[in-house]
C-alpha positions as a Python dict, from the first residue, in 0.01 Angstrom:
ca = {
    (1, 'X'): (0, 0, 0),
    (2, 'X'): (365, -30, -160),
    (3, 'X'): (392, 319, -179),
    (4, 'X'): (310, 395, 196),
    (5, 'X'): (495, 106, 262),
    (6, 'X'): (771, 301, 99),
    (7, 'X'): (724, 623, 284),
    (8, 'X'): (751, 436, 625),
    (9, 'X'): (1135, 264, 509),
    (10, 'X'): (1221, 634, 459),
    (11, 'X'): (1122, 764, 763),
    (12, 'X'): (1233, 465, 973),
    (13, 'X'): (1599, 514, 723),
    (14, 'X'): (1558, 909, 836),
    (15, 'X'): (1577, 805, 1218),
    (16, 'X'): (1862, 591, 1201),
    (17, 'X'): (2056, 901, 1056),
    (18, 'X'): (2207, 935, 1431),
    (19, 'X'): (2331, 614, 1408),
    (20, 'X'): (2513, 629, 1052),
    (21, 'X'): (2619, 972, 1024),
    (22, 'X'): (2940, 1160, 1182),
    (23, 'X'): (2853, 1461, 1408),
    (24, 'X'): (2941, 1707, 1134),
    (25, 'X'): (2705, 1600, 902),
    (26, 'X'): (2448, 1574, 1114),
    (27, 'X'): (2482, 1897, 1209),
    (28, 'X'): (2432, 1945, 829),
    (29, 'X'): (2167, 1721, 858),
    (30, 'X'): (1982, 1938, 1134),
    (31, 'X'): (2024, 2244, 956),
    (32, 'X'): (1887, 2151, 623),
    (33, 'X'): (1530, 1988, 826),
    (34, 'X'): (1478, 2362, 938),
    (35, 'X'): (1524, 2523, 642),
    (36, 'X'): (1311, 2274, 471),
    (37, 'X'): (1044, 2328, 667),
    (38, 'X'): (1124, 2737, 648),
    (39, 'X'): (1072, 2657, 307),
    (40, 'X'): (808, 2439, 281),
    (41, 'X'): (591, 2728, 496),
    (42, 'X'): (719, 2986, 231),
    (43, 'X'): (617, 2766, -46),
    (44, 'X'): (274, 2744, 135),
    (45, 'X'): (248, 3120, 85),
    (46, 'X'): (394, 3117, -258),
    (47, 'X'): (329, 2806, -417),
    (48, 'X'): (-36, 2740, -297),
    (49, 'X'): (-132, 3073, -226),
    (50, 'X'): (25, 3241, -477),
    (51, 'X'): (189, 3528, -258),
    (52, 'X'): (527, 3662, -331),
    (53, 'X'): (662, 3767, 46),
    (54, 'X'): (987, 3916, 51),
    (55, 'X'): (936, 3955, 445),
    (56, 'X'): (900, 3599, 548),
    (57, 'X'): (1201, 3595, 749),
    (58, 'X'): (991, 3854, 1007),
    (59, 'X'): (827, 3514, 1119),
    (60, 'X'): (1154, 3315, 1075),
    (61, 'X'): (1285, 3577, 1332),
    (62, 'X'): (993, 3589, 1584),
    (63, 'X'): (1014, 3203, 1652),
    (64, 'X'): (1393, 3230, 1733),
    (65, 'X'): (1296, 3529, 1991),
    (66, 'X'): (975, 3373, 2085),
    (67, 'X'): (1198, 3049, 2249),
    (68, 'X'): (1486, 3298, 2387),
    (69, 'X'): (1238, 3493, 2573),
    (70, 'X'): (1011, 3205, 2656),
    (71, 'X'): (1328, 3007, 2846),
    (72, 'X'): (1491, 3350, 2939),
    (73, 'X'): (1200, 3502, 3201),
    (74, 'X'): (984, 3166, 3225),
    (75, 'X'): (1196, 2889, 3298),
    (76, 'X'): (1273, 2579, 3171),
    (77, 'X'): (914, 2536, 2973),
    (78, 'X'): (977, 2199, 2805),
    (79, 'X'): (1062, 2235, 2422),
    (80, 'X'): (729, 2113, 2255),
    (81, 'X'): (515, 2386, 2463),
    (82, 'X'): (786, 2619, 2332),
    (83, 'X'): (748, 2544, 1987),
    (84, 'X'): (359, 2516, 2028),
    (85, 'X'): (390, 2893, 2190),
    (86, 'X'): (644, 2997, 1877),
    (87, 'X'): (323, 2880, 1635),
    (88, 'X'): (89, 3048, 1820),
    (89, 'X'): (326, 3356, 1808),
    (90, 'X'): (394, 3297, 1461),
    (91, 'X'): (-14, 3311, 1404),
    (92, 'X'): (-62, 3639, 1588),
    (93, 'X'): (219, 3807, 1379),
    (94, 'X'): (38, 3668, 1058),
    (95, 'X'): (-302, 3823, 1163),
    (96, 'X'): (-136, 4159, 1270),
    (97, 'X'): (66, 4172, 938),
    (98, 'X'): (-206, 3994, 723),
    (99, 'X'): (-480, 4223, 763),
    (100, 'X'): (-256, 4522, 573),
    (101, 'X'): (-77, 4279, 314),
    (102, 'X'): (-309, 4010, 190),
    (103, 'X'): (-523, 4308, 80),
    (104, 'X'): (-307, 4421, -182),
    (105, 'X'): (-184, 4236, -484),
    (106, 'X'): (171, 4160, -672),
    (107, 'X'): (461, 4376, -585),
    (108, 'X'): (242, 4618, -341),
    (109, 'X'): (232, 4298, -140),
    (110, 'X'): (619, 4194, -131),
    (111, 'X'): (708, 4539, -64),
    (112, 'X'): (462, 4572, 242),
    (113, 'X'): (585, 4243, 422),
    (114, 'X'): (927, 4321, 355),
    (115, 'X'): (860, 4702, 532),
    (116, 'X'): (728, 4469, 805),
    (117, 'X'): (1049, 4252, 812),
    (118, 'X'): (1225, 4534, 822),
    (119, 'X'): (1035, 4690, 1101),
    (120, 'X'): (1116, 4434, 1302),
    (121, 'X'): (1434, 4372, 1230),
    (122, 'X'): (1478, 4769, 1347),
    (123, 'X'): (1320, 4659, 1690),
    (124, 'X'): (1557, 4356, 1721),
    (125, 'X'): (1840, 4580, 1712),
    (126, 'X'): (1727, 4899, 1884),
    (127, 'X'): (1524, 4733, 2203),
    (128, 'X'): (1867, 4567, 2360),
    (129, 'X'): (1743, 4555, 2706),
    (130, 'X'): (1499, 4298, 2549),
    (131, 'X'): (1662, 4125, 2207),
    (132, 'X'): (2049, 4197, 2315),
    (133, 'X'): (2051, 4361, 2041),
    (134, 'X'): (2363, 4311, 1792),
    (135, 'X'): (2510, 4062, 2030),
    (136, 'X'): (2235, 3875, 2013),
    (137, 'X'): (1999, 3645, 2262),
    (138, 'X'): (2113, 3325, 2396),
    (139, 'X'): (1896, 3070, 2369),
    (140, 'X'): (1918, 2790, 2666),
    (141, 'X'): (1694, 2457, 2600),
    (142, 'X'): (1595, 2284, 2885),
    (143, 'X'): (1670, 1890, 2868),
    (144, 'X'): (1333, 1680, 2752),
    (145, 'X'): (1205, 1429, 2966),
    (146, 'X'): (986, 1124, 2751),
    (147, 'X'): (781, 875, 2922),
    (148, 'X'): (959, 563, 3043),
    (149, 'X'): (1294, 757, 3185),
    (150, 'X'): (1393, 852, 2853),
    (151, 'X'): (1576, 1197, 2819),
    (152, 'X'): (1666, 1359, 2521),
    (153, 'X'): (1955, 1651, 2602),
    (154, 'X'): (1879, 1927, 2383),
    (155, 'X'): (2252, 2034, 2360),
    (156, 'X'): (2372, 1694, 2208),
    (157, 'X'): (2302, 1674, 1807),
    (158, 'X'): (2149, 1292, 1781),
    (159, 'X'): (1852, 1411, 2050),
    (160, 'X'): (1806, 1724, 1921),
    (161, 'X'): (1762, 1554, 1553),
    (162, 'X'): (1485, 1305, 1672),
    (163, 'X'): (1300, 1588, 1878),
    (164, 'X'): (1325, 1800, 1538),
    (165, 'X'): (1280, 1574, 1308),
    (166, 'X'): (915, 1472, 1464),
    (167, 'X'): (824, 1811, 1434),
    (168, 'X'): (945, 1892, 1063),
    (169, 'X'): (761, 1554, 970),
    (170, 'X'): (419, 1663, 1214),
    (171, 'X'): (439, 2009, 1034),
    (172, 'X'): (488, 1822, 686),
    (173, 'X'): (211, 1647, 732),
    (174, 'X'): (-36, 1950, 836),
    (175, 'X'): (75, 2111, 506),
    (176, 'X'): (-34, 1794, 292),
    (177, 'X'): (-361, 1754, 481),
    (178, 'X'): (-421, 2110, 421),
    (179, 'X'): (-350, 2089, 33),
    (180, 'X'): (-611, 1862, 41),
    (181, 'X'): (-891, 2039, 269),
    (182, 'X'): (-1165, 2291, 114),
    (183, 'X'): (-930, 2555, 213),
    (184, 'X'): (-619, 2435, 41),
    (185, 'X'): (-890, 2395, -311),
    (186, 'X'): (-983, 2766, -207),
    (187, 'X'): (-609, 2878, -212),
    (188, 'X'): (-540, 2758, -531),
    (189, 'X'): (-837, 2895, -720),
    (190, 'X'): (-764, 3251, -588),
    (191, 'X'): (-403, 3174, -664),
    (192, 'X'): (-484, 3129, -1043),
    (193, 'X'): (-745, 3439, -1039),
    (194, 'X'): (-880, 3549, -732),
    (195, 'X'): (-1140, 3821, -926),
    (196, 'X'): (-1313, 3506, -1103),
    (197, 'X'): (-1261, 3309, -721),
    (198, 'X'): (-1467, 3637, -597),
    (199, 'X'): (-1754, 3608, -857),
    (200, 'X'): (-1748, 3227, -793),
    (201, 'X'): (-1856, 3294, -425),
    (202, 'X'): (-1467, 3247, -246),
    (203, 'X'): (-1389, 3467, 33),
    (204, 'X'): (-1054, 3590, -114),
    (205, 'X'): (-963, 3815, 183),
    (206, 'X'): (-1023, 3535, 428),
    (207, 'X'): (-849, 3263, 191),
    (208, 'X'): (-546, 3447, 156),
    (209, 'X'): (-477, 3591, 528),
    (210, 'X'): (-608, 3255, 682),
    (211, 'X'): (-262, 3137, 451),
    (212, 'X'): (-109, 3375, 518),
    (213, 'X'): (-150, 3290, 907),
    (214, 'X'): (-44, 2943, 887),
    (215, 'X'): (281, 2985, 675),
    (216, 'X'): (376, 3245, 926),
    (217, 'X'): (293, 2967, 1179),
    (218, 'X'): (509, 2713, 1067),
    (219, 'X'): (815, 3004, 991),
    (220, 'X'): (798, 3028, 1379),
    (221, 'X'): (830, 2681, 1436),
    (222, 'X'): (1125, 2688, 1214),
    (223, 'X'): (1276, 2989, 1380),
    (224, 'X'): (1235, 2792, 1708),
    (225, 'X'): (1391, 2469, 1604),
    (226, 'X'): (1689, 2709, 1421),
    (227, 'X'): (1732, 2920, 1770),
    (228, 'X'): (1737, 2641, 1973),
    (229, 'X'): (1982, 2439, 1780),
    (230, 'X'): (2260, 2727, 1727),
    (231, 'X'): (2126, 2874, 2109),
    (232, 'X'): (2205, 3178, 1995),
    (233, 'X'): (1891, 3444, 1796),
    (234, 'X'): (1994, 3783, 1669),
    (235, 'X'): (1867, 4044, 1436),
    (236, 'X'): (2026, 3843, 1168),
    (237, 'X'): (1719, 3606, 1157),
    (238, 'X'): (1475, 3930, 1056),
    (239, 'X'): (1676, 4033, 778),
    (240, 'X'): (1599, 4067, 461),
    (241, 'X'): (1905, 3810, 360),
    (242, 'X'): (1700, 3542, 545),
    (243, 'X'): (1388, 3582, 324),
    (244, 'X'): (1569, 3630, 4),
    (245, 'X'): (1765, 3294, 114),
    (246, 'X'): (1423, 3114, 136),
    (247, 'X'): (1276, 3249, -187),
    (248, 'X'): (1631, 3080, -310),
    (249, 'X'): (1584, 2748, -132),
    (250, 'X'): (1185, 2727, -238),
    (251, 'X'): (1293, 2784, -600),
    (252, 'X'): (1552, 2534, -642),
    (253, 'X'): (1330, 2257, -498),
    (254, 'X'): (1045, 2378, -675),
    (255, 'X'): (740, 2537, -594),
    (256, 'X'): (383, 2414, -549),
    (257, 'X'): (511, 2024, -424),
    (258, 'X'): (534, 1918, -78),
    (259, 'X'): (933, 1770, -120),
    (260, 'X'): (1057, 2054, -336),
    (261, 'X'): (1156, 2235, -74),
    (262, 'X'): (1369, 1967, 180),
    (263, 'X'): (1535, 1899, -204),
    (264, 'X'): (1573, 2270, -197),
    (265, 'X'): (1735, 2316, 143),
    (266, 'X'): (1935, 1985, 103),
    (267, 'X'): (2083, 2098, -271),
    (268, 'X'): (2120, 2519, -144),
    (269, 'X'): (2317, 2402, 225),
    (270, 'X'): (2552, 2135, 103),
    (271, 'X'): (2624, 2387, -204),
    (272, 'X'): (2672, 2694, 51),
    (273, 'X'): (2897, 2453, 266),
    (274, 'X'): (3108, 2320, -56),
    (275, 'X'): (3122, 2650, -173),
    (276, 'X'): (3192, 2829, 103),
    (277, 'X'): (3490, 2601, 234),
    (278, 'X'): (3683, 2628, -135),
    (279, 'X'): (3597, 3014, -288),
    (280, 'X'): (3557, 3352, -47),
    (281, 'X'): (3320, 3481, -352),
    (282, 'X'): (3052, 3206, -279),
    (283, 'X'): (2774, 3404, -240),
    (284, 'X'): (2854, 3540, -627),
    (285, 'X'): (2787, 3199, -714),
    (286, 'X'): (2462, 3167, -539),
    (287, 'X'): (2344, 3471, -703),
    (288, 'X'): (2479, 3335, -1033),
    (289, 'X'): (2215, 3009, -960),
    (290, 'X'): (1927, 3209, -867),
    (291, 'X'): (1955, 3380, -1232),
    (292, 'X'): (1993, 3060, -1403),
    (293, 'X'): (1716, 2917, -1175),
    (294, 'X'): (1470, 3203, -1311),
    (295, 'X'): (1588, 3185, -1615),
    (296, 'X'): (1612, 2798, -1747),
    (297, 'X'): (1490, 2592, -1378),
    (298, 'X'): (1173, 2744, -1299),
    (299, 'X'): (1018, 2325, -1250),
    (300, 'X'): (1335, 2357, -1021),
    (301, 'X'): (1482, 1990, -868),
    (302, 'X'): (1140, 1840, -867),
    (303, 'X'): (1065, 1884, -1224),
    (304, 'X'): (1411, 1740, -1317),
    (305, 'X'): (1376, 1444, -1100),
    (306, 'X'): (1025, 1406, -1262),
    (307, 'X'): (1164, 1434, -1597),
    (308, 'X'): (1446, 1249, -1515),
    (309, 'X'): (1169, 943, -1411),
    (310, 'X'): (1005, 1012, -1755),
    (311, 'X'): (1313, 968, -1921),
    (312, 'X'): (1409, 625, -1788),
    (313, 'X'): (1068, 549, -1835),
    (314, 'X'): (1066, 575, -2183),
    (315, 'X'): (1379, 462, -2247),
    (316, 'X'): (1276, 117, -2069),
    (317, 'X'): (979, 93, -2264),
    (318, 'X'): (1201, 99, -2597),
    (319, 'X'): (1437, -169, -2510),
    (320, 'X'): (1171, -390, -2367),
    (321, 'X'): (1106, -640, -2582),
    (322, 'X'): (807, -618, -2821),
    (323, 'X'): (506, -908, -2775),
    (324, 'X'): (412, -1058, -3095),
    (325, 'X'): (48, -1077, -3190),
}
């Protein structure tokens, strides 16, 4: 009871952000709940599924496009069918691109759905009567109208953070309820050896594309919220930068844990901003952290928070005072 109790101060704390932040930092704000939850669909893949995709941007990408198009020839569809549509998108592409990866194992898998990325990223920038190619797609929102006369404008940061911020916390909570579903068991047994998960009776084919379907999913809906924030979507978003970036973010917060990666994508933006705004030769540096973070971090922020707990732990128990018998 004190613990959800807990969890409810923090997201009640989380929706007064609007009210206590300055519009740049919000804007921070915004951009770290989208890659967290680009990251928390990657660690999905990675951390429960145990699939190393080096082409995850490829579903980033085709939420962003999936919103431009959807407001471009359709109208003003209101945001949550848009982002509903950019899942359902997301899905398809997983099934289509699923069927040829989640076959093959290890590095024949990250090279296959990063020639898929690439693919696509190739369309984005060839098919400009479609994707505007290079110049990219603007990306309109229509304003959202809530029950009682309420209207959140899409175009002003404090609505757009309360509309997006329901959905990152909606998709969070799919993820946990799926960790702890039949499926999410199966996902982890194939994970640690899917030929023993085979003999056991496990569907490893289905396991790993119905995954495989769902991260790509929730990429989408990240790719939406990310489009529809900076209105703008271009090939950029399909690149292969985009899915290296969320391998980057995943690790830092660490893998397999359902917070690891908003630490990830809070710790890897306000770095990249910080960074950025004092050196020209920040992306050396972020390089320079993704070697030390294979290298010496692979429990990444999670497992030094954890530790960090453990530490305090036991340092309270030895200057506690000791009962008498």
């Amino acid at each position: 009871m004190i613990q959800l109790a807990g969890w409810i101060s923090a997201l009640m704390a989380l929706y007064l952000f609007p009210v206590i932040l300055d519009v740049s930092s919000l804007r921070l704000v915004i951009e770290i709940l989208y890659f967290g939850l680009f990251a928390a669909s990657f660690n999905l893949l990675f951390g429960y599924g145990g699939m190393l995709s080096f082409g995850h941007a490829a579903a980033f990408g085709v939420g962003g496009y999936a919103v431009g198009l959807t407001w471009k020839f359709l109208g003003a569809v209101p945001v949550p069918l848009t982002l509903i549509g950019c899942a359902f998108a997301g899905a398809s592409l997983g099934i289509v691109v699923g069927v040829f990866c989640v076959r093959a194992r290890g590095t024949a898998f990250s090279m296959l759905t990063l020639a898929f990325s690439q693919f696509l990223y190739a369309v984005a920038v060839k098919w400009r009567t479609v994707t505007r190619g290079d110049d990219g797609l603007s990306v309109r929102p229509p304003d959202l109208s809530l029950p009682g006369g309420i209207v959140l404008h899409m175009n002003e940061p404090r609505h757009f953070y309360w509309l997006e911020l329901t959905v990152v916390m909606l998709c969070l909570a799919a993820i946990w309820h799926i960790k702890r579903t039949p499926l999410g068991n199966s996902a982890v047994t194939v994970r640690e050896n899917d030929e023993r998960a085979a003999f056991l009776g496990y569907n490893v084919f289905a396991t790993r594309l119905i995954v495989f379907c769902i991260a790509s999913s929730l990429a989408a809906v990240a790719g939406g919220l990310f489009a529809s924030f900076q209105e703008l979507v271009s090939p950029e978003a399909l690149d292969f930068n985009t899915s290296a970036e969320v391998v980057l973010i995943a690790l830092l917060g660490g893998t397999g844990t359902l917070t690891g990666p908003l630490l990830g994508a809070g710790a890897y933006i306000l770095l990249q901003n910080w960074l950025s705004s004092n050196t020209e030769h920040w992306t050396f540096v972020i390089g320079l952290l993704f070697v030390l973070l294979v290298l010496f971090m692979r429990t990444g922020l999670v497992g030094i928070v954890g530790q960090a707990g453990l530490i305090q732990h036991l340092i309270g128990l030895w200057r506690s005072p000791r009962r008498t018998p």
